[in-house]
C-alpha positions as CSV (number, residue, x, y, z in Angstrom):
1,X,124.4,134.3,124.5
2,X,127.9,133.6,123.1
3,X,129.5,130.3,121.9
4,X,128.1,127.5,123.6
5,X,130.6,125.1,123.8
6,X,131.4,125.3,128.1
7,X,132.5,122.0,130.0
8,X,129.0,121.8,131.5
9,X,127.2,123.1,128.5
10,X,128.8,120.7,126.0
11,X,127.3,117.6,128.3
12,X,124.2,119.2,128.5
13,X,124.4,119.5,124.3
14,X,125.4,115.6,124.2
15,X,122.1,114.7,127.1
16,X,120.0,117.1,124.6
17,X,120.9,115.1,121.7
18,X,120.7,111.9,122.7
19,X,116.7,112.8,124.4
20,X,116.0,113.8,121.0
21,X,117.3,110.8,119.3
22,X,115.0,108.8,121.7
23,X,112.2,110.4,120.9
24,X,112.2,113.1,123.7
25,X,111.2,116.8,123.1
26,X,113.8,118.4,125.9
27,X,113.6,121.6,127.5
28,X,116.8,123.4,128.5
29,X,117.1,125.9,131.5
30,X,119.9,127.9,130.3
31,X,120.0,129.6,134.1
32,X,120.3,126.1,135.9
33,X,121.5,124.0,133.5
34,X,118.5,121.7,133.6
35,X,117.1,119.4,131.1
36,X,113.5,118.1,131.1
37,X,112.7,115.5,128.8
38,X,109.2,114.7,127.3
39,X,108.4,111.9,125.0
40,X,107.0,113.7,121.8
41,X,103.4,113.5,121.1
42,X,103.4,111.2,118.4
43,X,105.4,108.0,121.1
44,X,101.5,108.4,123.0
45,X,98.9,107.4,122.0
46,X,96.7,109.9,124.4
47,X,97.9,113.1,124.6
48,X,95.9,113.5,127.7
49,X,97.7,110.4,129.0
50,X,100.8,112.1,128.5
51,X,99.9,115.5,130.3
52,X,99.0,112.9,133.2
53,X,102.3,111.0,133.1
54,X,104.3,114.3,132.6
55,X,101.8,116.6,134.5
56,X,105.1,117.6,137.6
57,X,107.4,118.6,134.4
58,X,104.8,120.3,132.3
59,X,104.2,122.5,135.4
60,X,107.6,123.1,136.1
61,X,108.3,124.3,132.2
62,X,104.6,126.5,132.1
63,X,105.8,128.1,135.5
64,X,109.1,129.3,134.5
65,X,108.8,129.0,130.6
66,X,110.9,131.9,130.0
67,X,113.8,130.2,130.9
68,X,113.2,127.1,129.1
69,X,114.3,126.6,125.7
70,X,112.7,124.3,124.0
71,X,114.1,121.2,121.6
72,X,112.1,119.4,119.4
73,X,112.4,116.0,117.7
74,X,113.2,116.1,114.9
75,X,110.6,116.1,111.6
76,X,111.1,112.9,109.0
77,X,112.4,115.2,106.7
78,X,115.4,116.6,109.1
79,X,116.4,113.1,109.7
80,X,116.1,111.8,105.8
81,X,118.5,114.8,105.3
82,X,121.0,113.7,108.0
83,X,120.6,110.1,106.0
84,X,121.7,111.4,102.8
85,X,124.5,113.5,103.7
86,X,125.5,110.2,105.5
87,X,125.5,108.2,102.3
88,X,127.6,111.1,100.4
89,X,130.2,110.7,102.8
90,X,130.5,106.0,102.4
91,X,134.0,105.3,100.7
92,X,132.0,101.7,100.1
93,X,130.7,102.7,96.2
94,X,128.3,99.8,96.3
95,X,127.1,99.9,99.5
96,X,126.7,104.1,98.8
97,X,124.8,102.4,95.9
98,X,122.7,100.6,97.7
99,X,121.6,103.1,100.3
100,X,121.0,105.9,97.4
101,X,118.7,103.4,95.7
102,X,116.9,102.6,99.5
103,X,116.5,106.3,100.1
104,X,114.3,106.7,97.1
105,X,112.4,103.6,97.6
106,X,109.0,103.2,100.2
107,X,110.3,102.5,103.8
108,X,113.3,104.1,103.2
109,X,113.8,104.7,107.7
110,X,113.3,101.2,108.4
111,X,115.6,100.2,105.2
112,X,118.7,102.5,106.0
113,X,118.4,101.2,109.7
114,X,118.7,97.7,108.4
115,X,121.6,98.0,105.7
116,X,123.5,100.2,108.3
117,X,123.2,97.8,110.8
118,X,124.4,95.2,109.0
119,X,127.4,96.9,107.3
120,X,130.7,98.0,108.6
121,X,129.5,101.7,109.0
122,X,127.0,101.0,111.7
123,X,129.1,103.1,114.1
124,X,130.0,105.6,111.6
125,X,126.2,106.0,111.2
126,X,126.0,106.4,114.9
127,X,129.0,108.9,115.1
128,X,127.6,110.8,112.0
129,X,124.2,110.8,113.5
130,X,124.7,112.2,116.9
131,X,127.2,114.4,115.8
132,X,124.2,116.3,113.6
133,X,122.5,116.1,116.7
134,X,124.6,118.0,118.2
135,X,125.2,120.7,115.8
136,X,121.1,121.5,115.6
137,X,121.7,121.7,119.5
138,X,124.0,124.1,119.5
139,X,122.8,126.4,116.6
140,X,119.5,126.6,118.4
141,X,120.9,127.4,121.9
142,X,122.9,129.7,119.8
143,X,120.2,131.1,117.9
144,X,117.3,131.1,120.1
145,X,113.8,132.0,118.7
């Protein structure tokens, strides 16, 4: 597959992203362009509840699984990465401070996500964050397993 960066393709990066940002494993169809998203394991608190819920999709992906590939959430430690090159990038030297000193401290999710929201980088967070998103996306439909 070569550089996946197509009119159609790049939307179906942004949906991909944004699925896994909520939570949502997603499974891509590179043949049809189709996206089938899955709330990760961990949102249920049955898994068997889930295979109920999702049982049309999960049927749909086992049937044709070789043309699905598939996009995980992402693990606490991918995401505390995305947090830190965040805070490397903050022109604000106290707030950078701040955040440094919440990243190494207990609850540091729920503490970042608080400070953020109530600073003037909130969006910046939100740019910086899909846009990390979107580069896993890509390097994964460009480097399938």
């Amino acid at each position: 597959m070569g550089v996946f960066l197509y009119n159609t393709e790049q939307n179906s990066v942004k949906r991909i992203a944004e699925e896994l940002d909520s939570g949502f494993d997603c499974y891509y169809n590179s043949k049809s362009d189709d996206i089938i998203a899955i709330p990760s394991v961990s949102l249920f608190s049955n898994e068997e509840d889930l295979k109920e819920a999702f049982q049309t999709q999960l049927e749909t992906i086992e049937k044709h699984h070789t043309d699905f590939i598939k996009f995980e959430v992402l693990q606490s430690f991918q995401s505390f990465k995305i947090m830190e090159q965040f805070v490397q990038l903050i022109t604000d030297q106290l707030l950078k401070a701040e955040l440094e000193q919440i990243l190494t401290n207990k609850k540091p999710f729920q503490n970042f996500k608080y400070k953020i929201d109530h600073s003037e980088f909130r969006q910046d967070w939100f740019d910086f964050k899909r846009n990390a998103l979107e580069k896993i996306v890509v390097n994964q439909l460009n480097n399938p397993l």
